[in-house]
N, C-alpha and C positions, 0 to 999 in steps of 0.2 A: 463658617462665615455665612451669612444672610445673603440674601440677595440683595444687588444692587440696585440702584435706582436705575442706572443704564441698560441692563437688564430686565428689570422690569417694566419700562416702555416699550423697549423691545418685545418681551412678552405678550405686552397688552397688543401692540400693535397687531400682530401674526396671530393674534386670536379674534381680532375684530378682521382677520383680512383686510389690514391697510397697504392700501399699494404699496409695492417695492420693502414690505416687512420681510416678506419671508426671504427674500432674495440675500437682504440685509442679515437677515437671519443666516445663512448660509454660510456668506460670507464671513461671519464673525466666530462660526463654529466647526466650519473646514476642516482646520488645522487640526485643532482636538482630535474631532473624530478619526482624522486621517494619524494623528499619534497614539489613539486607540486600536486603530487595523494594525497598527504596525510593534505595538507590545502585546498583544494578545498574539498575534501568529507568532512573532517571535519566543514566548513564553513557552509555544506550543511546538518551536522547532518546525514551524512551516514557510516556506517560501511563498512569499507574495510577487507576482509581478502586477505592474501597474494598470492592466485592466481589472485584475485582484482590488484593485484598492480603488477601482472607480465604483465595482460593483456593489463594495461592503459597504461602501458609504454612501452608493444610492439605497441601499437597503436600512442602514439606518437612519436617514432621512426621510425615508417613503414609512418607515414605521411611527417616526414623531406626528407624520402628518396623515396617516390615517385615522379612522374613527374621527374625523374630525378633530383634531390636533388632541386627540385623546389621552395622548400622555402628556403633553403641557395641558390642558385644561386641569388634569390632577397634581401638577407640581403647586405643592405647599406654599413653598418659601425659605424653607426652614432649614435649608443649605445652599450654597450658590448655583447659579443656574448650569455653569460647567459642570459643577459636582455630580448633579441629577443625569446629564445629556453625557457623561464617563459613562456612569452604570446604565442608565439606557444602550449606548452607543456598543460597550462591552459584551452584555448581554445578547445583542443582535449578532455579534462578530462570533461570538462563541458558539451561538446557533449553528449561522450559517457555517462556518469551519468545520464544525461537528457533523453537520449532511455532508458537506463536501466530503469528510475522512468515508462516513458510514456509505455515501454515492458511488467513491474510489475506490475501496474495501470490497463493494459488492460488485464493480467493474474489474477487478481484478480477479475477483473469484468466477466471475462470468468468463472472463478471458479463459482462467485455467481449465476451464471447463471444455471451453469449447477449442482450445488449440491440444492438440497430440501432446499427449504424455512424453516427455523426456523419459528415454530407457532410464531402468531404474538404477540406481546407483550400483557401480560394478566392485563390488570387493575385487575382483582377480582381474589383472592388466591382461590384455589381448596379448597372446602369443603372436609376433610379427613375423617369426621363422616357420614358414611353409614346412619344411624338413622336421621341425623341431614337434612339430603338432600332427605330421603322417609316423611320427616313431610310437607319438603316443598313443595315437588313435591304431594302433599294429596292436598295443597293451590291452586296449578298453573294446567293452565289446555291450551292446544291446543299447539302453537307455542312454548309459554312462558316454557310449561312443557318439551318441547320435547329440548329444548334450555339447560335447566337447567340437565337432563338427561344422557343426551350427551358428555356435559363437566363435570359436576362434578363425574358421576358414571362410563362413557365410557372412560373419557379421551382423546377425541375428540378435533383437532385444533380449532379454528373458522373457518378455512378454511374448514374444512370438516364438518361443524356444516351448516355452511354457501351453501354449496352444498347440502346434505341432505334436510334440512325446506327448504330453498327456498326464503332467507333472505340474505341481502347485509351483506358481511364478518364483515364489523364496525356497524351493526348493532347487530351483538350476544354481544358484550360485555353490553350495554345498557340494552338487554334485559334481561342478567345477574342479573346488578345492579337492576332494576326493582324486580326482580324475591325476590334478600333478602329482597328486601324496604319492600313488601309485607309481607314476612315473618316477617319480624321485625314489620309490624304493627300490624300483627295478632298477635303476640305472645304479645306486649303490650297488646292490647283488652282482651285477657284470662287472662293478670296476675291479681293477688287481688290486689283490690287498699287496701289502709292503711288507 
């Protein structure tokens, strides 16, 4: 579809800076714009709230109107003037969402940076019975005991387990496991057979 005749006064008007053009202008292409913030983040599965949607759409109205209305100065004709100020409008919103992901991305990798490591994932549940982890620790003796000690009765990271003995961090959970295996064969060995 060609451009319009009411459109292109309109055009003309806001290129010659005719008072209250561009106001008019605004008001006649709002909505679009503001239906372009709102299917493009959606598309994209992002939530917008309404300063979100005040800021895209000052952003792509402050884009038409730079360079001196540098992108209407190069609108053709050759499809209606909605059509043009969609993929203008689009283009800006895709921008902008795309810093914001890449700004968030690199804020959250600053965050993890800079906030304390969560202990690392624990294969083996804490032993909660005091008694049950002074029988083991009777069994284990050197590293293995001082591993088992540390975690189940200090409450000790592996990373701080790890610093202490003098043992690779993915090597305490191992030595962990190790530690019940033990236990568990011993306690087999003493029970009455049938």
């Amino acid at each position: 579809m060609a451009l319009s005749p009411f459109d292109r006064d309109l055009l003309d008007r806001c290129l010659a800076r005719q008072p209250g053009s561009w106001e008019a202008f605004v008001d006649r292409f709002l909505g679009l714009v503001v239906h372009v913030i709102s299917h493009t983040a959606e598309a994209r599965s992002i939530r917008l709230v309404s300063q979100d949607f005040d800021d895209l759409a000052g952003d792509v109205f402050l884009t038409i109107v730079s360079d001196d209305f540098g992108l209407l100065r190069r609108f053709r004709g050759e499809s209606s003037l909605a059509t043009y100020l969609t993929v203008i409008a689009r283009r800006v919103v895709v921008r902008d969402l795309q810093k914001r992901k890449t700004s968030a991305s690199f804020s959250e990798l600053l965050d993890s940076v800079t906030q304390p490591l969560d202990p690392a994932p624990l294969p083996e549940e804490r032993i909660k019975n005091r008694d049950e982890v002074e029988r083991m620790l009777e069994r284990l003796e050197g590293p293995e005991a001082e591993v088992v000690r540390m975690y189940h009765l200090e409450g000790k990271t592996y990373r701080e387990i790890s610093e202490v003995v003098g043992i690779p961090e993915n090597s305490v959970g191992p030595t962990l496991s190790r530690a019940r295996a033990k236990l568990r064969r011993a306690s087999a060995d003493v029970a009455p057979r049938a």
